[in-house]
VEXVOSE-499698 format. One line per 4 residues: number of its first residue (from 1); their letters; for each residue x, z, y of C-alpha. Coordinates in nm, 2 decimals. Last residue first. Layout:
<mimars>
NUM) A) X Z Y ~ ...
</mimars>
This chain:
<mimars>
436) XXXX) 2.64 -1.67 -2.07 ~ 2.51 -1.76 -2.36 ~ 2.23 -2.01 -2.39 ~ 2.25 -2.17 -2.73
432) XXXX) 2.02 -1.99 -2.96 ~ 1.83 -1.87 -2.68 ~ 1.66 -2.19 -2.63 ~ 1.54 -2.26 -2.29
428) XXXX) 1.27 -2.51 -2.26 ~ 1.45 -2.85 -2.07 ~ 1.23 -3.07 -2.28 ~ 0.93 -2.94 -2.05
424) XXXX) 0.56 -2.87 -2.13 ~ 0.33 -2.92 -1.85 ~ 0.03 -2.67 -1.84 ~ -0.31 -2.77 -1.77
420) XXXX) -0.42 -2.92 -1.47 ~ -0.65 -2.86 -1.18 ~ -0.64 -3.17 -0.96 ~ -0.58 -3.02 -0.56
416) XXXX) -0.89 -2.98 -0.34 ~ -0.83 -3.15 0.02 ~ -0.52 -3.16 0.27 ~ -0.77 -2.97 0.53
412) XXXX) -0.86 -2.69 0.34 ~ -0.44 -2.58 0.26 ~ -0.39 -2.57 0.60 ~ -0.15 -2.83 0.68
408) XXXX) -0.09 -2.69 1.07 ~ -0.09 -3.01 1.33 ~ 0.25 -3.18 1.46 ~ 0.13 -3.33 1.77
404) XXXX) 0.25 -3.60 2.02 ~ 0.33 -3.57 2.41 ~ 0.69 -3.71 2.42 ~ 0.79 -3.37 2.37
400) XXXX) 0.57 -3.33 2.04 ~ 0.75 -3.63 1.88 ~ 1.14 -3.50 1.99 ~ 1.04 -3.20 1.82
396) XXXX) 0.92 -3.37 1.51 ~ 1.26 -3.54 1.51 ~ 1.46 -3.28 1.53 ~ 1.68 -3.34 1.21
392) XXXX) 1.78 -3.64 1.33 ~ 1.91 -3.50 1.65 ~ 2.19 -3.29 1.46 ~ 2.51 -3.47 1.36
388) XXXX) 2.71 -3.35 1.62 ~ 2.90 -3.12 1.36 ~ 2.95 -3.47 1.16 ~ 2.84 -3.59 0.84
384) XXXX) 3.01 -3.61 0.53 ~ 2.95 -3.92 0.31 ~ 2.78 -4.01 -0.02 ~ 2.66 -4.35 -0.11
380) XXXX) 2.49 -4.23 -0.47 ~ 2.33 -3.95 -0.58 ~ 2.13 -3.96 -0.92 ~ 1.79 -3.75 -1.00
376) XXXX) 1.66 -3.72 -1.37 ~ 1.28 -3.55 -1.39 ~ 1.16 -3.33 -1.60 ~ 0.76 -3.43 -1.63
372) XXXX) 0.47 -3.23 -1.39 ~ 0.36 -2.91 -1.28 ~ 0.53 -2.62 -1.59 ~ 0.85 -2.62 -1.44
368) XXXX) 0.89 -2.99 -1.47 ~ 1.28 -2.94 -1.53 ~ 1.56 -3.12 -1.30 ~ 1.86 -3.30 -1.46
364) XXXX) 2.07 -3.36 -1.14 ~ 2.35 -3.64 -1.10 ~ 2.67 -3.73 -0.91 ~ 2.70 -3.40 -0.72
360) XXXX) 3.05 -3.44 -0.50 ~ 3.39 -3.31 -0.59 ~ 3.53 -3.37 -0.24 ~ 3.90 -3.45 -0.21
356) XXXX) 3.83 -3.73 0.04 ~ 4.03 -3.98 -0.10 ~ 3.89 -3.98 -0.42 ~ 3.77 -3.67 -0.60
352) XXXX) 3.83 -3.69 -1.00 ~ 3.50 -3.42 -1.12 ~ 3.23 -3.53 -0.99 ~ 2.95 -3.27 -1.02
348) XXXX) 2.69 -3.24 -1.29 ~ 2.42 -3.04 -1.19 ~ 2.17 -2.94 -1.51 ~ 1.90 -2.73 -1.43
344) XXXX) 1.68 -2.50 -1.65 ~ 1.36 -2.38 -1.83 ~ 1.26 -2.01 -1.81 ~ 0.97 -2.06 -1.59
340) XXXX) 1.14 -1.86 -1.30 ~ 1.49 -2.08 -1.33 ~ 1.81 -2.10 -1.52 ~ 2.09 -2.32 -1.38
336) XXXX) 2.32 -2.54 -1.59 ~ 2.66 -2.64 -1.47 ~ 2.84 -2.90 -1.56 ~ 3.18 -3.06 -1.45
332) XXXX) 3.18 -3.45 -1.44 ~ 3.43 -3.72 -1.57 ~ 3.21 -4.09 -1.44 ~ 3.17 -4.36 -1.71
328) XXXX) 2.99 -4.66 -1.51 ~ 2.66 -4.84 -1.57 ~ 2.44 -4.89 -1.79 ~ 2.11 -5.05 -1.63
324) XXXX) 1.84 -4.81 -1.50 ~ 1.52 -4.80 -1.77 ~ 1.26 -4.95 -1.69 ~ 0.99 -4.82 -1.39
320) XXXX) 1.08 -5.05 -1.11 ~ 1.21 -4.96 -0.77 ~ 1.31 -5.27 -0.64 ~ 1.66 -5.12 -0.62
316) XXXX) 1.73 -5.13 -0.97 ~ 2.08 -5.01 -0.93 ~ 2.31 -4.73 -0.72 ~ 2.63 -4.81 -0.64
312) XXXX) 2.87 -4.58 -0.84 ~ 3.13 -4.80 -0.89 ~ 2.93 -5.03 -1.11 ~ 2.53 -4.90 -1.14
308) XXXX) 2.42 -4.58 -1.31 ~ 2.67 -4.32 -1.42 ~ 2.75 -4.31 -1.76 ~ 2.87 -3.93 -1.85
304) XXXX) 3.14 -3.84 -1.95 ~ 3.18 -3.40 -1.97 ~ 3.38 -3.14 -1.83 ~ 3.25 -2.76 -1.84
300) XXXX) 2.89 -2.61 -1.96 ~ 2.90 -2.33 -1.72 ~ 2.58 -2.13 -1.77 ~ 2.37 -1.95 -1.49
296) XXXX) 2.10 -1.69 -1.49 ~ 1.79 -1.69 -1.34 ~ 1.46 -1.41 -1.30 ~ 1.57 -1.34 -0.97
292) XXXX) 1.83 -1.41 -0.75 ~ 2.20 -1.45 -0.84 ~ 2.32 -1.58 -1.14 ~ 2.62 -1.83 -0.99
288) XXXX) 2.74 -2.17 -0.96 ~ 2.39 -2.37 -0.94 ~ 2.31 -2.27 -0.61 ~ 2.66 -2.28 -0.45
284) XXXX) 2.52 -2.52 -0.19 ~ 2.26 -2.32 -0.11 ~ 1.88 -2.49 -0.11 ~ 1.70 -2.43 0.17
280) XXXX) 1.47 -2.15 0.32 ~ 1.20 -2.02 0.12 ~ 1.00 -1.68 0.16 ~ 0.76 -1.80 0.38
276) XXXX) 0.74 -2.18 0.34 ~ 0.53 -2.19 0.65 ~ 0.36 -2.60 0.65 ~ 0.37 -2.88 0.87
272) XXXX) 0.22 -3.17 1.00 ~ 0.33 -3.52 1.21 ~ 0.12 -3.85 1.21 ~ 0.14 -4.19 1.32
268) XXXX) 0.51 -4.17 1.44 ~ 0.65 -4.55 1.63 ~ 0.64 -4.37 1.98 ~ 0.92 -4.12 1.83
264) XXXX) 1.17 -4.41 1.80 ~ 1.37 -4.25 1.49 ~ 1.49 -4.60 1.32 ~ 1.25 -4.79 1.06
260) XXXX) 0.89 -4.87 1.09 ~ 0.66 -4.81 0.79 ~ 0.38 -4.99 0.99 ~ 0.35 -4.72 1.20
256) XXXX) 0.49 -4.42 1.08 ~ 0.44 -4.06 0.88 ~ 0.58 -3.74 0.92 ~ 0.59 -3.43 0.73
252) XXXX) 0.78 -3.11 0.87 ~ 0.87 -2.81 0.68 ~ 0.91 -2.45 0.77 ~ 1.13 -2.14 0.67
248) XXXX) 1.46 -2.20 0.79 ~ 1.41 -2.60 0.87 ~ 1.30 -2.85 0.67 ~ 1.25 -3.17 0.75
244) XXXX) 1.03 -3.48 0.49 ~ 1.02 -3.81 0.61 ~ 0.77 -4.08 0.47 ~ 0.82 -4.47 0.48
240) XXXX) 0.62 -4.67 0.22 ~ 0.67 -4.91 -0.05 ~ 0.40 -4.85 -0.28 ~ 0.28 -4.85 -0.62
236) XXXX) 0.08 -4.51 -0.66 ~ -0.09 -4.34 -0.96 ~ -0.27 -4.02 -0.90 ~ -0.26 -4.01 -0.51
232) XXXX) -0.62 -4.05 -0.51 ~ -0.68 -3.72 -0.74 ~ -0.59 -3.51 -0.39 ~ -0.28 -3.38 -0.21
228) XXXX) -0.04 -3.47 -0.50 ~ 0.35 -3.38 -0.47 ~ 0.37 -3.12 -0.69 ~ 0.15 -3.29 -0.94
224) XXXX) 0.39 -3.57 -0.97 ~ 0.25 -3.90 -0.87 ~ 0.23 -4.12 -1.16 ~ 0.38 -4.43 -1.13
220) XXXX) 0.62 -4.62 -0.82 ~ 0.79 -4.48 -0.49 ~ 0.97 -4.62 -0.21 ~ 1.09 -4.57 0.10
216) XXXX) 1.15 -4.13 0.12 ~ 1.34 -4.01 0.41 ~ 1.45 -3.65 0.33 ~ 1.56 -3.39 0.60
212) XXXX) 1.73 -3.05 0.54 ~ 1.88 -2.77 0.77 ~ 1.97 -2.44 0.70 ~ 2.19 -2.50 0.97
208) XXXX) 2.55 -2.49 0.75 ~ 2.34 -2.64 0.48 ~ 2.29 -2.92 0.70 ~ 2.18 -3.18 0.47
204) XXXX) 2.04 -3.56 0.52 ~ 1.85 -3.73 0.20 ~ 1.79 -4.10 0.14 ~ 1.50 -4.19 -0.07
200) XXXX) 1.39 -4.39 -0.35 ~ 1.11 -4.26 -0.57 ~ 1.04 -4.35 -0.97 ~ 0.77 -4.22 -1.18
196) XXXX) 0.65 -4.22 -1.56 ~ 0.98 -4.31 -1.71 ~ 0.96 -4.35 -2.12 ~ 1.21 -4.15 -2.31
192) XXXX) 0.89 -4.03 -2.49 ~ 0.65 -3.66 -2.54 ~ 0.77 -3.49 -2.23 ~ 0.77 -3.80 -2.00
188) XXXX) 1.07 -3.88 -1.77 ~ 0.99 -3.86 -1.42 ~ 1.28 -4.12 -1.23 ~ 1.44 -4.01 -0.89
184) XXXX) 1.65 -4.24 -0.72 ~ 1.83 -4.07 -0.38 ~ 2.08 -4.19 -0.13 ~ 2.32 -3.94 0.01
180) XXXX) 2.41 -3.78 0.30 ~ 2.65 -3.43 0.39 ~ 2.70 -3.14 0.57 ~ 2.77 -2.82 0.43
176) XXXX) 2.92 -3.04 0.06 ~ 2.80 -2.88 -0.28 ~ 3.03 -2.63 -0.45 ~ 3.27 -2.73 -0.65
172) XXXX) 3.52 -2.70 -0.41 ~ 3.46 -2.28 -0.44 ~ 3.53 -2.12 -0.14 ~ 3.31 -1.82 -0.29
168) XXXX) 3.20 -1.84 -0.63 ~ 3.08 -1.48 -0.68 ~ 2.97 -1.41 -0.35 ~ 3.18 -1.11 -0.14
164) XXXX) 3.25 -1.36 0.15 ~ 3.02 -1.69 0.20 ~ 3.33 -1.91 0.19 ~ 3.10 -2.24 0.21
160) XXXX) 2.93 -2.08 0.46 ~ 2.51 -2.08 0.45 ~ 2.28 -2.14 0.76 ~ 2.07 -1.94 1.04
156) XXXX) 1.92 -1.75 0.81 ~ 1.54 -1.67 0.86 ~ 1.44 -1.87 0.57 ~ 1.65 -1.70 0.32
152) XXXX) 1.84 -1.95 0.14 ~ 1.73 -2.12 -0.20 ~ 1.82 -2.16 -0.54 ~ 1.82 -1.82 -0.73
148) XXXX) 1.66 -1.64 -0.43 ~ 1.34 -1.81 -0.48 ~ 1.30 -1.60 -0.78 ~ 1.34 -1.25 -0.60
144) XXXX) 1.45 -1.26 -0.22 ~ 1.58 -1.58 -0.02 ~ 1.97 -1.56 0.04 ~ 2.14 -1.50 0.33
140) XXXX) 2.48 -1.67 0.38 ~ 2.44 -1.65 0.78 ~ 2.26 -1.43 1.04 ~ 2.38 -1.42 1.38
136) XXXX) 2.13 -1.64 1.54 ~ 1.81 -1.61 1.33 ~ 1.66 -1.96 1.09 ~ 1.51 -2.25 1.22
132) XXXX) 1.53 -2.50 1.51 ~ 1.47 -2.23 1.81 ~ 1.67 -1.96 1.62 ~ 1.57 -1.64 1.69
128) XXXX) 1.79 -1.33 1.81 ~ 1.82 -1.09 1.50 ~ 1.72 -0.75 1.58 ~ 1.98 -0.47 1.64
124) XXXX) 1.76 -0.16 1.69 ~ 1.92 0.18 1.79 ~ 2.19 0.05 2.05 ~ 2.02 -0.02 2.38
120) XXXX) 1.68 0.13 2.50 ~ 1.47 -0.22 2.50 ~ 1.22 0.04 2.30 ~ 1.33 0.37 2.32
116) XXXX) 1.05 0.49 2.53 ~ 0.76 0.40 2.22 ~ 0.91 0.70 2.04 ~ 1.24 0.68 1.79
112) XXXX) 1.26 1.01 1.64 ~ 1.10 0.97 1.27 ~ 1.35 0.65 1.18 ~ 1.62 0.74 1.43
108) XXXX) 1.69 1.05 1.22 ~ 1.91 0.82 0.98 ~ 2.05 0.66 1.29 ~ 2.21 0.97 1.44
104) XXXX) 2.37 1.02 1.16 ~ 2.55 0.75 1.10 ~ 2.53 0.37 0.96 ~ 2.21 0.35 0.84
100) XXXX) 2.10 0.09 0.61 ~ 2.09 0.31 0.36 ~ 1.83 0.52 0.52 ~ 1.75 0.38 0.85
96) XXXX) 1.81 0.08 1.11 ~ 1.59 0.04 1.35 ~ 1.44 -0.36 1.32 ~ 1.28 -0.49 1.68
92) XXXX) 1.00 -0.69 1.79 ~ 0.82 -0.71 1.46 ~ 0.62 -1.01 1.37 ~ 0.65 -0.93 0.96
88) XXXX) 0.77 -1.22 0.90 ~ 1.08 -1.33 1.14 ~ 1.15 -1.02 1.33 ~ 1.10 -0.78 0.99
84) XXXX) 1.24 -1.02 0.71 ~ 1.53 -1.13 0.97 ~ 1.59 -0.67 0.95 ~ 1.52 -0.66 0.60
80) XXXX) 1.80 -0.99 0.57 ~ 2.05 -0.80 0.78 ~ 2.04 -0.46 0.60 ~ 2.12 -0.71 0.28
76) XXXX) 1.88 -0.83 0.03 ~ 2.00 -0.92 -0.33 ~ 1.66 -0.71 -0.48 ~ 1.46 -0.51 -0.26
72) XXXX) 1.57 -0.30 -0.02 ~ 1.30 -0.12 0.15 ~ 1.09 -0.15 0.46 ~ 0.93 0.16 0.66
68) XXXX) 0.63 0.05 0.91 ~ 0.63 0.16 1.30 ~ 0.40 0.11 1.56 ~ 0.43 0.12 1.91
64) XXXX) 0.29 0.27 2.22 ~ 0.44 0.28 2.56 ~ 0.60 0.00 2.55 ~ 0.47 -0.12 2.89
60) XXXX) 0.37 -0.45 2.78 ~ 0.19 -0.32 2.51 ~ 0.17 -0.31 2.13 ~ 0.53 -0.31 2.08
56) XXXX) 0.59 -0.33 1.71 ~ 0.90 -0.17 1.52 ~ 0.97 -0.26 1.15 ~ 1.18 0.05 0.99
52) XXXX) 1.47 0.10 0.82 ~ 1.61 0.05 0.45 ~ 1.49 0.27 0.26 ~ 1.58 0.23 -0.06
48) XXXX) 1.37 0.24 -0.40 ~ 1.50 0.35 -0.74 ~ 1.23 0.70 -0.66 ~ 0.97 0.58 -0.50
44) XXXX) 1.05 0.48 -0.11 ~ 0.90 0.76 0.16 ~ 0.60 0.86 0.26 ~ 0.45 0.75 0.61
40) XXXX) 0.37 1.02 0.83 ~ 0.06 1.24 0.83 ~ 0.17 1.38 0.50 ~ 0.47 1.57 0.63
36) XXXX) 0.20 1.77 0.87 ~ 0.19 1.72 1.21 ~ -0.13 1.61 1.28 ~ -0.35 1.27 1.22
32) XXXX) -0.46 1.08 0.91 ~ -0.60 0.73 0.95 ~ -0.71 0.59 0.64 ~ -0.71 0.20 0.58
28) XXXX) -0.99 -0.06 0.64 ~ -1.06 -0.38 0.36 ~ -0.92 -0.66 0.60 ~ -0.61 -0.71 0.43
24) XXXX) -0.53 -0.37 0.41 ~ -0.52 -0.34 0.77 ~ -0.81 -0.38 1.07 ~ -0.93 0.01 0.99
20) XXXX) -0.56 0.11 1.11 ~ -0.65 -0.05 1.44 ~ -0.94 0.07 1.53 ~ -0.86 0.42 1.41
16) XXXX) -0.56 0.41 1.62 ~ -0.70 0.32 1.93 ~ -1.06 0.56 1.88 ~ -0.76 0.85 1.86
12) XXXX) -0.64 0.74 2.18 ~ -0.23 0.62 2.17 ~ -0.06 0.66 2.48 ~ 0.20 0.97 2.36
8) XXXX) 0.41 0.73 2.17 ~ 0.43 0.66 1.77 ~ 0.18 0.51 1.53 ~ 0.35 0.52 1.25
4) XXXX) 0.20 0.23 0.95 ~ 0.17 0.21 0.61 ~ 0.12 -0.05 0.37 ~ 0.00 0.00 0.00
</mimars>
């Protein structure tokens, strides 16, 4: 159950009960006022943490605020409760508390800060907001639980490829901070070697941002169910411009005029997006390491592997559904991931770097996790990009500044999703061979 302090000396008793009767999802809560231990907030369970307290201003004056306790929970750090606070929770400040702590003074802090220490100086250090996604400040965060396994937190400002104290840090086989590549994706169906799907694309990251935008040209088959809005989509053959961004915790969808090319902002039909809560975007050392929940990680070591197209140029470019052409042996290093559905990942990373000494991801075996077929995913044309590389990743700010809008994607305006049963995956873990 959430609780709330409600601290200061401006508070009416017809305030707080108005108030407290709007939490709990709507449902009321009980308001108990005095002085007695029970009147505040209890504290974390036993094999909790507290880790400090969420601070709200509730007017201008600050002269009445309200105060929740947070814990540590899984790989967080006092940083991440404190993002998780400012960024989620709508706090306006994070005071540091229990372990997170760092004197005395502090660990009273949590029952003596009153409204009249807001803006004080020196007992709340919240995160500064980043205006394109993610917190100022904050870097090599990792989302919490599950989502952690894969993904950043989505209030980080972006991940280091020397991310200190993680298990595979400065490691060059992580993936690149700053890179491009094109993308074909092929579904492969559970029951034959027979491709269901195929999408072409050309992806942008800046991991060091938390940054991520996908341009998507063509696709062909059955629409995976993660990427269906209605029963329409169930079968598409279409050559069609789409870009996906993604930024800390939100993503962008946009759509043009006559599949245009280039980023002229007068040439966008339509612009939405969506809160990914909890999920920022992928870190590079995702598949290197067993943190986050519910994962684990197995090094599988060297391996040949044909790789489609000669010299690495990707193949069938017309986007039909047989099989890709043979195409070149390529050494890669293997890793395979663990994820929430207990099926797994398989990165294989280039293992002889050319000239630019970069061991860069050649091919991704990705499972259905229950919504759709595994699917194989091949990189090809891959470069660095520059620090100044950003604009492109702005675009849907660009769009609303020449006067366009980027609407909310509530879930009742994109339509009823298919219901459908279960997906089985050929990517199953089998305990008789995963050891880690």
């Amino acid at each position: 159950d959430a609780c709330m302090e409600f601290r200061g000396t401006a508070w009416t008793v017809e305030q707080m009960t108005s108030k407290c009767a709007k939490q709990a999802n709507g449902d009321g809560g009980t308001l108990s006022i005095g002085s007695a231990a029970s009147n505040y907030c209890a504290m974390p369970a036993s094999g909790e943490k507290l880790a400090g307290w969420c601070v709200t201003k509730t007017d201008a004056g600050g002269t009445m605020v309200v105060a929740s306790p947070m814990t540590m929970s899984g790989d967080m750090s006092c940083a991440a409760v404190g993002g998780a606070c400012t960024s989620f929770a709508g706090g306006d400040a994070f005071v540091n508390d229990g372990a997170c702590a760092s004197s005395d003074e502090e660990k009273d802090a949590g029952k003596e800060w009153t409204a009249d220490a807001v803006g004080g100086g020196g007992m709340f250090n919240p995160p500064a907001a980043g205006a394109a996604g993610g917190s100022d400040g904050i870097t090599c965060e990792i989302a919490p639980g599950p989502a952690g396994a894969a993904h950043q937190a989505p209030f980080s400002s972006g991940y280091r490829s020397a991310c200190p104290g993680t298990p595979t840090e400065s490691s060059p086989y992580q993936w690149p901070l700053r890179w491009t590549a094109d993308v074909e994706s092929k579904s492969v169906s559970y029951t034959s070697d027979t491709t269901t799907y195929v999408s072409k694309s050309k992806v942008w990251y800046r991991l060091d941002k938390n940054w991520k935008r996908m341009d998507s040209y063509r696709q062909k088959g059955v629409v995976p169910f993660f990427s269906r809005s209605t029963e329409d989509d169930d079968f598409v053959d279409k050559t069609e411009r789409r870009t996906m961004i993604h930024r800390g915790g939100k993503m962008w969808f946009l759509t043009y005029n006559n599949d245009t090319l280039g980023d002229d902002v007068s040439n966008i039909k339509d612009c939405g997006w969506l809160d990914l809560s909890i999920v920022g975007n992928i870190r590079p050392d995702w598949y290197l390491d067993a943190r986050g929940g519910a994962t684990d990680a197995q090094y599988i070591g060297n391996q040949h592997v044909y790789y489609p197209g000669a010299d690495g140029v990707a193949v069938d470019g017309n986007g039909d559904l047989e099989d890709l052409t043979v195409g070149s042996p390529r050494l890669v290093k293997q890793w395979r991931k663990k994820d929430f559905a207990s099926q797994y990942f398989t990165m294989s990373m280039k293992e002889h770097t050319g000239d630019d000494g970069i061991h860069w991801p050649l091919i991704l075996n990705i499972p259905g996790e229950g919504f759709g077929d595994d699917m194989l995913q091949f990189y090809s044309n891959q470069e660095l990009l520059s620090e100044d590389f950003i604009e492109p990743f702005l675009l849907d700010e660009a769009f609303e500044a020449a006067g366009g809008q980027c609407i909310d994607l509530r879930p009742e305006g994109r339509g009823e999703r298919p219901e459908m049963d279960y997906v089985p995956s050929n990517l199953e873990i089998d305990d008789s061979f995963w050891s880690t």
